[in-house]
Structures are given as structure tokens and as C-alpha cells.
LODOGU-913589 format. One record per residue (C-alpha): residue number from 1; residue in three letters; x, y, z. Coordinates in steps of 0.001 Angstrom, whole numbers, plus 500000, padded with zeros to 6 digits. Example, Ala and Ser with C-alpha at 12.3 -4.5 7.8 and 13.67 -1.06 7.14 Angstrom:
<node num="1" residu="Ala" X="512300" Y="495500" Z="507800"/>
<node num="2" residu="Ser" X="513670" Y="498940" Z="507140"/>
//
This chain:
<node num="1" residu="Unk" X="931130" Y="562007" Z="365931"/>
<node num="2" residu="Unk" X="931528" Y="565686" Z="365695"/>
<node num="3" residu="Unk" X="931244" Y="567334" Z="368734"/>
<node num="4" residu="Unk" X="930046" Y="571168" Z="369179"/>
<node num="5" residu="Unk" X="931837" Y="573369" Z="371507"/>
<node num="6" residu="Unk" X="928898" Y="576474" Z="370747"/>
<node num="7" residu="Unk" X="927315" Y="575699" Z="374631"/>
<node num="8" residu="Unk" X="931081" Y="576286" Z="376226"/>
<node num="9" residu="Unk" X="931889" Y="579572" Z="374013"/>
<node num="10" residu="Unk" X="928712" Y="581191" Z="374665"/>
<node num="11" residu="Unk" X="929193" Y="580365" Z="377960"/>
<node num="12" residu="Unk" X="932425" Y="582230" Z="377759"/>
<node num="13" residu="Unk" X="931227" Y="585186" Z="376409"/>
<node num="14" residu="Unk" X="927584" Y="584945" Z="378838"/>
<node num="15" residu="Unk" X="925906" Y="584704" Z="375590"/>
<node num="16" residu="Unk" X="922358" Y="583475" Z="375330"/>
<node num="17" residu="Unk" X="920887" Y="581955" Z="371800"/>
<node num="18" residu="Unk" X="919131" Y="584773" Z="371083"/>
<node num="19" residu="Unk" X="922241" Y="586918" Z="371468"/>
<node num="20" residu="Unk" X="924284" Y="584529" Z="368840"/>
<node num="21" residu="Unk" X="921390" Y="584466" Z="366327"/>
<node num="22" residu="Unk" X="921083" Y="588520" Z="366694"/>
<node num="23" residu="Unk" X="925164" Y="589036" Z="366125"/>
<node num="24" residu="Unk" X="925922" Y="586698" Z="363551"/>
<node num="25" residu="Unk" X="922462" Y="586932" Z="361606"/>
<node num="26" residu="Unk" X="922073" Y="582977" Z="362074"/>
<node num="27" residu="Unk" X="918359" Y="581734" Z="362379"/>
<node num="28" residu="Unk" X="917533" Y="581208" Z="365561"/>
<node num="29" residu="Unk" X="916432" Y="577165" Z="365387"/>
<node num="30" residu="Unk" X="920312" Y="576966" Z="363566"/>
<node num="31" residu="Unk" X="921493" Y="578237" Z="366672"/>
<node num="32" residu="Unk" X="919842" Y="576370" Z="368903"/>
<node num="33" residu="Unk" X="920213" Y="572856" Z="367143"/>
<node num="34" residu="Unk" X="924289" Y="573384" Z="367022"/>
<node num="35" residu="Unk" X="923864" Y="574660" Z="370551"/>
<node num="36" residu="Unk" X="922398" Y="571814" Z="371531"/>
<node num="37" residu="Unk" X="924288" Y="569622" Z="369526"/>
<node num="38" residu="Unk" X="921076" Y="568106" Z="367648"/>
<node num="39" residu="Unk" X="922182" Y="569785" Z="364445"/>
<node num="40" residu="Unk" X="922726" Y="567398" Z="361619"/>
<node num="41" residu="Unk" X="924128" Y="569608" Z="358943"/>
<node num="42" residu="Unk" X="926085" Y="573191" Z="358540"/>
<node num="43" residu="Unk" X="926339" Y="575355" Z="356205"/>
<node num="44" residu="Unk" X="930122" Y="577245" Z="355523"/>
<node num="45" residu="Unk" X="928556" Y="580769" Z="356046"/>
<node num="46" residu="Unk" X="927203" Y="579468" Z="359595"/>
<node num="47" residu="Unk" X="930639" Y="577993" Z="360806"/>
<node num="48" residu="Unk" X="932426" Y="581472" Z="359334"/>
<node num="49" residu="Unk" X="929748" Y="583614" Z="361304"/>
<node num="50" residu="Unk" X="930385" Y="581865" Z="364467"/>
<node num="51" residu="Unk" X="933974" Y="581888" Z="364482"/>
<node num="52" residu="Unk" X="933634" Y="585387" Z="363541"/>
<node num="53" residu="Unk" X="931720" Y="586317" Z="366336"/>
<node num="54" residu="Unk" X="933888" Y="584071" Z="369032"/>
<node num="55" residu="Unk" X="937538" Y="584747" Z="367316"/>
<node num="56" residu="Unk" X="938331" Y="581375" Z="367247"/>
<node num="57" residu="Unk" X="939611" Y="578377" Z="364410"/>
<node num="58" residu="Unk" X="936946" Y="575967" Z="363581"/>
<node num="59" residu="Unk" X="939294" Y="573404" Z="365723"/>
<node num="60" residu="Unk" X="937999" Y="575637" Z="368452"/>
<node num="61" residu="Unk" X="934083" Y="575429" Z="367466"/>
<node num="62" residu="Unk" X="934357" Y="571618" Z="366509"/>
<node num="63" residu="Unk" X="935985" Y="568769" Z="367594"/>
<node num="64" residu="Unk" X="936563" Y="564979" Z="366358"/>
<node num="65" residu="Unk" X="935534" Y="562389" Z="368863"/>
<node num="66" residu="Unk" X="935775" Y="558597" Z="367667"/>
<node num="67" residu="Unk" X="932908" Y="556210" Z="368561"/>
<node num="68" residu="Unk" X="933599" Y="554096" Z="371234"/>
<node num="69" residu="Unk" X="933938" Y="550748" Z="369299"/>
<node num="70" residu="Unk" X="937063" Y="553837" Z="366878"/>
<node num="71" residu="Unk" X="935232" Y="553632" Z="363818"/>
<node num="72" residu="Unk" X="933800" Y="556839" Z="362254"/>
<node num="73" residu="Unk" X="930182" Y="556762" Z="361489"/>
//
């Protein structure tokens, strides 16, 4: 699984949603799915505006996280 780190960054920066889709020109709904980790797919553009926005790697933004039984789904 691919776990989102969007929740802890905007935390960070005391960032809401609305904030995020306003600076990095990211539809709102976008934000909010990858916020709350519902989203399913990602475009490149999205993942460069965000890192853009929170000057960070994408290792920063995303992480890896084996299921529990170690095989990726």
C-alpha cells in the first residue's frame, strides 16, 4: 500500500484543503481524496505541484508500506 503523508505536511504548514487546492491549482476533490488517503490514482503534475508547494522529495509525500501478510497488492 501507498501511504499519503499530505494530512501531516499540511499540518506542518497549518494548511487547510482549500489552501492546498488554491496554491498549487489542484482541484479541490484531488486534494481532498489524497488528503484523506481515498485517492486511487495521481497524476505527475499533481505529485510535482505538491512537492512544490511543501519543498519536499516525493519519498517525503509518499511512502511504501507492505501488507501485513508482505505481499504488494
Amino acid at each position: 500500500m501507498v501511504r499519503c503523508h499530505l494530512s501531516a505536511l499540511m499540518g506542518r504548514d497549518k494548511l487547510r484543503i482549500s489552501d492546498v487546492s488554491r496554491l498549487t491549482g489542484l482541484n479541490r476533490s484531488t486534494v481532498t481524496a489524497l488528503y484523506k488517503e481515498t485517492t486511487t490514482r495521481l497524476d505527475l503534475a499533481a505529485i510535482d505541484a505538491l512537492c512544490r508547494l511543501f519543498r519536499c522529495p516525493v519519498g517525503e509525500l509518499f511512502e511504501y508500506v507492505p501488507d501485513a501478510d508482505g505481499v504488494a497488492s
